[in-house]
Backbone as CSV, one residue per row, in Angstrom:
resi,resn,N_x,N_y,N_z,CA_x,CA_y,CA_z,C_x,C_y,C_z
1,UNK,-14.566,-11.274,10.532,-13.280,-10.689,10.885,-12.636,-10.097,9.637
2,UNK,-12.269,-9.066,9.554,-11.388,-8.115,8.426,-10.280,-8.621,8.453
3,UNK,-10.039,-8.860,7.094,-8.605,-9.287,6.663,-8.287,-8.693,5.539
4,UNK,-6.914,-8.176,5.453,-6.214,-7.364,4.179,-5.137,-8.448,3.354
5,UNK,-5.525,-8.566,2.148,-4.349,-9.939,2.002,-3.681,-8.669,0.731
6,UNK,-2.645,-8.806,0.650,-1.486,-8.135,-0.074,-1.001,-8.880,-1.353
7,UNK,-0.636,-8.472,-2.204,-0.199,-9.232,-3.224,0.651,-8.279,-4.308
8,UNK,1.576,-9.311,-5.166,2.356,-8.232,-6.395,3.215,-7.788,-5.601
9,UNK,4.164,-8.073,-4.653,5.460,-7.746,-3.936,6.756,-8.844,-5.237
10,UNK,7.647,-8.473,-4.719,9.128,-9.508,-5.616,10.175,-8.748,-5.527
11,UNK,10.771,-9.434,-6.794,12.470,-8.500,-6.935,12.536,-8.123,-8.353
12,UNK,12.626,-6.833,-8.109,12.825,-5.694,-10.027,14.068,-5.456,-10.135
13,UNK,14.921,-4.831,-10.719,15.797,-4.059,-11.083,15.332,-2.433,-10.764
14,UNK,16.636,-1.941,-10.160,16.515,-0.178,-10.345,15.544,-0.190,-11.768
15,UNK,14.657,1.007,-11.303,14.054,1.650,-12.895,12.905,0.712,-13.269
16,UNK,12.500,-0.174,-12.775,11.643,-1.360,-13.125,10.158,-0.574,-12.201
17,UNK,9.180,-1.353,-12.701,7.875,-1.313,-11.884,7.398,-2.453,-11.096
18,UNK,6.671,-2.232,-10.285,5.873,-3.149,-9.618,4.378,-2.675,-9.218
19,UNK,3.314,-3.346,-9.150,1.948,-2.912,-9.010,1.921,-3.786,-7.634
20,UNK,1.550,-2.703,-6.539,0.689,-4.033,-5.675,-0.966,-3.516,-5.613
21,UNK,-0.900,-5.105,-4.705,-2.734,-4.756,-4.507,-3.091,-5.413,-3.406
22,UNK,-4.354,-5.228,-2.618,-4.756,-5.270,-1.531,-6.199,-5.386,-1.210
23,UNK,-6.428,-6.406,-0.945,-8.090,-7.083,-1.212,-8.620,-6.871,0.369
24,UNK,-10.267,-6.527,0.691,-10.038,-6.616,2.036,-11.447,-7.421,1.784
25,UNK,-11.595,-8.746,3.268,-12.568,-8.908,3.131,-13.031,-9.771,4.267
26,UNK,-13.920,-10.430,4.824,-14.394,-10.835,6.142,-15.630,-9.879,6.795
27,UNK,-16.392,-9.198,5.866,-17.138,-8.451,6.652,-17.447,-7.653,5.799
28,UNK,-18.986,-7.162,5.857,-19.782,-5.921,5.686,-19.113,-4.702,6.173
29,UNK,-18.849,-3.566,5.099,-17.706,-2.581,5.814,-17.851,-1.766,4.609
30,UNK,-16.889,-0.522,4.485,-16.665,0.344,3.825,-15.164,1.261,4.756
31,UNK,-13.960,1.272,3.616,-13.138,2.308,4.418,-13.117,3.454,4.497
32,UNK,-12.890,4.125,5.135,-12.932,5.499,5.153,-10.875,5.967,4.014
33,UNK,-10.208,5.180,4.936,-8.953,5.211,3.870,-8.655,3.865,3.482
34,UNK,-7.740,3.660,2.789,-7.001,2.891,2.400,-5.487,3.596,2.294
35,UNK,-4.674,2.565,2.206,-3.022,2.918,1.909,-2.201,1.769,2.004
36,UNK,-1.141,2.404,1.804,0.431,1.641,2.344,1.401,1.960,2.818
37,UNK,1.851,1.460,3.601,2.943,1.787,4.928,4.269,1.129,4.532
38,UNK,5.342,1.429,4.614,6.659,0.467,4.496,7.508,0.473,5.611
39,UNK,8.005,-0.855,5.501,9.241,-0.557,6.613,10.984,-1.732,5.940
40,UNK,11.200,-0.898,6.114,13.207,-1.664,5.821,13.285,-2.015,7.053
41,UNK,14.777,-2.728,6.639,15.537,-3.636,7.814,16.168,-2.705,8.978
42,UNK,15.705,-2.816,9.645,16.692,-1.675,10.926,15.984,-0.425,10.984
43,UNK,14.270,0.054,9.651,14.129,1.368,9.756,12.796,1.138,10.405
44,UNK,12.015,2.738,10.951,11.151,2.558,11.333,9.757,2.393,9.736
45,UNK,8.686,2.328,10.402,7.534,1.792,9.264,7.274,3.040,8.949
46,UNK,6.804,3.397,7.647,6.999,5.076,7.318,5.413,4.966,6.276
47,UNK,4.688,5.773,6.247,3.505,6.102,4.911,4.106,6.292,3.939
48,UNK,3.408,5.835,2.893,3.757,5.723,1.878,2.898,6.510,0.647
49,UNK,1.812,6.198,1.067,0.641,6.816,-0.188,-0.587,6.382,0.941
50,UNK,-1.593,7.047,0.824,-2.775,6.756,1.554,-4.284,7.611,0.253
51,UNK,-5.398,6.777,0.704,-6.406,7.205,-0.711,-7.465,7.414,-0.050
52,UNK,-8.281,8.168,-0.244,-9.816,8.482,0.624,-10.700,8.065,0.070
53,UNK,-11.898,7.501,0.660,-13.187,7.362,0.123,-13.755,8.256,-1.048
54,UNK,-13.194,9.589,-0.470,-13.596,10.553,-1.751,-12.743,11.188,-2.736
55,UNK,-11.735,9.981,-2.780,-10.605,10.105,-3.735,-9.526,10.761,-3.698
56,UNK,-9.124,11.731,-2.192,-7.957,12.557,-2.141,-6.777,11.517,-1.958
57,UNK,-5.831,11.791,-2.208,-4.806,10.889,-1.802,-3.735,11.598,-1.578
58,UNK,-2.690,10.663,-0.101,-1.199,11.577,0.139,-0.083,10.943,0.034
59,UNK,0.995,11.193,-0.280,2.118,10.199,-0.924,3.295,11.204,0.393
60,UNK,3.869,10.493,0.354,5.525,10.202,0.941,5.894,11.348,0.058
61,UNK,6.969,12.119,0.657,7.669,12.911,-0.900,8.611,12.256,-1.422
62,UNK,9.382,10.995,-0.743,10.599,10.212,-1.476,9.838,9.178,-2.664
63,UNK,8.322,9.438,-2.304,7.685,8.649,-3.783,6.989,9.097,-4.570
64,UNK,6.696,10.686,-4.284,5.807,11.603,-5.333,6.359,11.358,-6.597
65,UNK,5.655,11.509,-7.612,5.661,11.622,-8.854,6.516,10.145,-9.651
66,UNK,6.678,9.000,-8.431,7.063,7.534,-9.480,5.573,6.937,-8.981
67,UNK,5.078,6.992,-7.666,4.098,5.874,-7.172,2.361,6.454,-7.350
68,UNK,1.761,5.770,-7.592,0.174,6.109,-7.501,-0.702,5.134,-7.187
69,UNK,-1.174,5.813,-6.075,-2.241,4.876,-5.486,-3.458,4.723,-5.735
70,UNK,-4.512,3.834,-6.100,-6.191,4.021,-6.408,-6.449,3.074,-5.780
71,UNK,-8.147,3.110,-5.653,-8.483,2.245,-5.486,-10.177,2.006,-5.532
72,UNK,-10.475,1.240,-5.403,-11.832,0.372,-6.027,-12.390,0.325,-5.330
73,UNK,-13.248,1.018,-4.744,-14.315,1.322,-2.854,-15.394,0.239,-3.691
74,UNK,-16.177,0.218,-4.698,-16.746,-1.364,-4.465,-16.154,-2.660,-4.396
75,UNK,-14.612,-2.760,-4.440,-14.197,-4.307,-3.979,-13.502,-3.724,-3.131
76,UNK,-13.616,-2.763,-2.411,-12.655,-2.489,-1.071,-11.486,-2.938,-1.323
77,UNK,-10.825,-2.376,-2.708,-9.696,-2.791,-2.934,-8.402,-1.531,-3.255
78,UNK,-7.098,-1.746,-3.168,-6.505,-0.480,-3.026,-5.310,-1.308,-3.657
79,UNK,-4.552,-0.280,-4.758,-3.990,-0.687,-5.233,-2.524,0.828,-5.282
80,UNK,-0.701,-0.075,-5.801,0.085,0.806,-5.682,0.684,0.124,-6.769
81,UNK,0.812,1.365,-7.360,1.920,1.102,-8.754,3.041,2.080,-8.392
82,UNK,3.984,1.082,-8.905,5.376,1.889,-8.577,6.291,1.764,-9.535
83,UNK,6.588,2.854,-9.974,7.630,3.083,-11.147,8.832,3.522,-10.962
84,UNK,9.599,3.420,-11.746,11.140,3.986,-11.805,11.832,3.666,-10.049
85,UNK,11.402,2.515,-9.700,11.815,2.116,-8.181,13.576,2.211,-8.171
86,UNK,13.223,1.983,-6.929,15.205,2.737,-6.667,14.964,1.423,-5.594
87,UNK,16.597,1.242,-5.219,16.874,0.107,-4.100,16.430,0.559,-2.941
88,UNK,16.448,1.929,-2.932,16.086,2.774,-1.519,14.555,1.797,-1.228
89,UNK,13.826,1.995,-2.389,12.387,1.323,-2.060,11.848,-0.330,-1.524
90,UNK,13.300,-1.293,-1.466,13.519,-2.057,-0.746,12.825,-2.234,0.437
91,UNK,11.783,-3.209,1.179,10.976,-2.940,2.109,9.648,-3.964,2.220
92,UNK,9.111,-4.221,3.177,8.237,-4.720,3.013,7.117,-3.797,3.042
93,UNK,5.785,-4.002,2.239,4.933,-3.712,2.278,3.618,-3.942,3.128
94,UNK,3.009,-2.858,3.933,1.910,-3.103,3.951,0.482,-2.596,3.659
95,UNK,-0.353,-3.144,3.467,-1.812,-2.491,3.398,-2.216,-1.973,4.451
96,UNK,-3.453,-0.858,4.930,-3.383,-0.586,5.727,-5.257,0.039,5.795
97,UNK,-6.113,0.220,6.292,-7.312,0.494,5.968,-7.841,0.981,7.196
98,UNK,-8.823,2.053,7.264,-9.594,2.610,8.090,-10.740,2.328,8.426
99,UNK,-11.866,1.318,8.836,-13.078,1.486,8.992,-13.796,3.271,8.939
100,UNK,-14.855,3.171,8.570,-15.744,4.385,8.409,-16.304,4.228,8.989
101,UNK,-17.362,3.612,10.106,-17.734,3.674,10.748,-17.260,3.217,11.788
102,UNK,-16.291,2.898,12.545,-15.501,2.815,13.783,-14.611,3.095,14.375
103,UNK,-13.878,3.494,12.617,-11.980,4.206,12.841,-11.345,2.761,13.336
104,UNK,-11.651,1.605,13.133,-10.419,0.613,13.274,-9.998,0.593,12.202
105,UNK,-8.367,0.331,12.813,-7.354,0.547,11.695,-7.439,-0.906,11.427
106,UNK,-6.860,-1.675,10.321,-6.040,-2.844,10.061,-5.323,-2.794,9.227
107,UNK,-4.197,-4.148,9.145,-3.111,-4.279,8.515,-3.193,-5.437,7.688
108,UNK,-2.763,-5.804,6.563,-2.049,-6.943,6.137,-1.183,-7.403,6.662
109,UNK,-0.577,-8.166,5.964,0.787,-9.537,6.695,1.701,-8.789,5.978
110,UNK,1.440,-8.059,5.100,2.924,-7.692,4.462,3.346,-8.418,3.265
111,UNK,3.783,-7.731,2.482,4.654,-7.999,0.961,6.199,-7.515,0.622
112,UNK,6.723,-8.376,0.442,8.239,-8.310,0.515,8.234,-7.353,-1.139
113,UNK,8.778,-6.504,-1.559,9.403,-5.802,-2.184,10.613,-5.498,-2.153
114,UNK,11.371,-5.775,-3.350,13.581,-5.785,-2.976,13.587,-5.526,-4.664
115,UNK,13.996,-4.194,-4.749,14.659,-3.530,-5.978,16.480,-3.575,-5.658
116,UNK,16.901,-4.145,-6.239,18.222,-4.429,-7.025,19.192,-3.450,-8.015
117,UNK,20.524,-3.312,-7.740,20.728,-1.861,-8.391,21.391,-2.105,-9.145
């Protein structure tokens, strides 16, 4: 069974960084994407950054040029660094991954992220 476990969520200050990361594992697999999704209190869950097998990646425009996403297709791992965070970026996090050969999606449990102003 595929499981995404999340990690490196907390509380920064405006202007501070945070790295997360996102391990997937329970199974023989390969993704076709990887990413992260967010959602605030009261908002809907929105993309955030997403990364391809063959390295393209698409970002949110409220996070172009602070956040960057990579990630490690031999540990099926996907990672988000986030810089110069704003309170706006307040939210929980999730991982989010594509099978390549089936197109199932999955999710993590989520990582609390709360920038402070």
């Amino acid at each position: 069974q595929v499981q995404l476990v999340e990690s490196g969520g907390g509380l920064v200050q405006a202007g501070g960084s945070l790295r997360l990361s996102c391990a997937a594992s329970g199974g023989t697999f390969s993704f076709r994407s990887m990413g992260w999704d967010r959602q605030a209190p009261g908002e809907r869950r929105e993309l955030v950054a997403t990364a391809s097998d063959g390295g393209s990646t698409n970002y949110a425009d409220s996070v172009k040029g602070r956040f960057t996403i990579s990630r490690d297709n031999a540990k099926n791992t996907v990672y988000l660094q986030m810089n110069s965070l704003k309170p706006e970026d307040t939210a929980v996090y999730y991982c989010k991954g594509v099978q390549a050969l089936t197109l199932n999606a999955y999710w993590g449990q989520g990582t609390q992220v709360t920038v402070s102003s």
